[in-house]
Residue, then its C-alpha position, 0 to 999 in steps of 0.5 A: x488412536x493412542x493419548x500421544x497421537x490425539x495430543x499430536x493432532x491437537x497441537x497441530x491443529x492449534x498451530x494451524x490455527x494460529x498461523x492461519x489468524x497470523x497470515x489472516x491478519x497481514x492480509x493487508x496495512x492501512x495508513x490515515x492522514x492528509x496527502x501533503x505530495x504527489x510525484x511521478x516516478x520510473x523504475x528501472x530494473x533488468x528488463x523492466x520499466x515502469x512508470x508509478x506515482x507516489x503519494x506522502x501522508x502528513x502523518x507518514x512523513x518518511x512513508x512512501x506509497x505508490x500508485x499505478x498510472x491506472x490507480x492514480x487517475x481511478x481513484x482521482x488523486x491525478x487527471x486524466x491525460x498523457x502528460x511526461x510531467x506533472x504539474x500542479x494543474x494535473x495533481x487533485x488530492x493535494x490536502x485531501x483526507x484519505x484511508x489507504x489501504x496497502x499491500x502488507x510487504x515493505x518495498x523499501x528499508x525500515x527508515x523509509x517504507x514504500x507500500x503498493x495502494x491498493x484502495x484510496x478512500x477519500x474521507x470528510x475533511 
């Protein structure tokens, strides 16, 4: 093998290794504050409906972070039941302290990111 291909190599295991670290490091987002709304949304797109719930952190104003039906009622931020509209009866983490952990991809625009949860942690007020 000559001098020029070992460099070859080389640089390309480098680069390799770089990129892996970079992919490794988007895996996913976290975001900590208090969740100041809950709300219910519907999105409507070509052949597809479904229903999610969005959560806003204090520290995250112009944030969105949304949940599924599935997610919301598992991690608590909800109760339990069927209900088309959501009142304050039925929404529990209002105030409460959480570490969301979100999937790395923005859905929305620079100004006002929306993120799919996919771990709430409540933490220690």
């Amino acid at each position: 093998m000559s001098c020029r291909n070992k460099a070859l190599i080389g640089l390309i295991l480098v680069w390799l290794i770089t990129w892996a670290a970079a992919a490794h490091g988007q895996a996913t987002k976290t975001f900590t504050g208090k969740i100041t709304e809950v709300a219910k949304g519907t999105e409507l797109d070509v052949d597809r409906h479904g229903n999610f719930y969005t959560i806003r952190l204090n520290e995250y104003p112009n944030t969105q972070f949304r949940l599924s039906p599935q997610d919301a009622v598992g991690f608590g931020v909800i109760e339990p039941g069927g209900t088309t509209i959501l009142t304050p009866k039925h929404i529990k983490a209002l105030g409460w302290k959480v570490k969301l952990t979100c999937d790395p991809g923005n859905l929305g625009s620079v100004k006002a990111p929306v993120y799919r949860v996919t771990s709430l942690v409540r933490l220690a007020d």
